[in-house]
N, C-alpha and C positions, 0 to 999 in steps of 0.2 A: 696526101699523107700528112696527119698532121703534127708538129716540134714538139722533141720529148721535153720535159718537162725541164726549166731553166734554159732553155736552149730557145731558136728562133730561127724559122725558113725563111726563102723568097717569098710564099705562100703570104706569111704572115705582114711582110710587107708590106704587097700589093693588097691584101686585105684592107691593112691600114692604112693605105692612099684612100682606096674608094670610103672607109668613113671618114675620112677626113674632106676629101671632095666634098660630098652628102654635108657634113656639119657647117662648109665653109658656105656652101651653096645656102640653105638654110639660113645661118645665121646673117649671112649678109643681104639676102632678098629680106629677110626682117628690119635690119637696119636699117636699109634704104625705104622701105614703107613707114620705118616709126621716123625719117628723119627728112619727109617728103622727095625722097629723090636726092640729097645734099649727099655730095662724096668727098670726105678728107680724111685727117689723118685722126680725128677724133670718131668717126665713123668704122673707120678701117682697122683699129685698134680691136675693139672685142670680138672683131671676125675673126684676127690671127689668135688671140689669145682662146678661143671656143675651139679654132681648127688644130693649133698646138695640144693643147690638154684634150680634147678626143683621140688624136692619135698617138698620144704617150699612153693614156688610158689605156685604150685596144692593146697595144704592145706589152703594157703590162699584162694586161690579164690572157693574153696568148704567153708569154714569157712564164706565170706562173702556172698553167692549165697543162697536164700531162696528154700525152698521147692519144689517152680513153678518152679525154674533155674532163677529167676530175680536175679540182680548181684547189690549188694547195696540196697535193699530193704527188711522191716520187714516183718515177719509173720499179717495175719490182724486176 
């Protein structure tokens, strides 16, 4: 079932774990290919920051999307 509109489930949560996994996985197997394999805190910086703003992202746009999936639109 999906959160009426300004509202947020469990659903949408776990939703926004798994893109947030998915971004961190991603961005960080990139980092470590552009930066030969090196791991530190200048590496591991734009992973959190790609993994943080993906999953606010997703949140928001579940948080704004009614019931029907309309994007900026109230429950009637």
């Amino acid at each position: 079932m999906r959160s009426k509109f300004l509202r947020l489930n469990t659903h949408d949560f776990v939703k926004g774990l798994i893109v947030v996994i998915f971004c961190t996985f991603i961005t960080g197997f990139y980092q470590l290919i552009a930066n030969r394999g090196v791991i530190n805190c200048i590496t591991i910086k734009p992973v959190v920051i790609a993994a943080i703003g993906s999953g606010v992202s997703y949140l928001t746009k579940n948080l704004l999307t009614n019931s029907k999936g309309q994007f900026m639109k109230s429950e009637r």
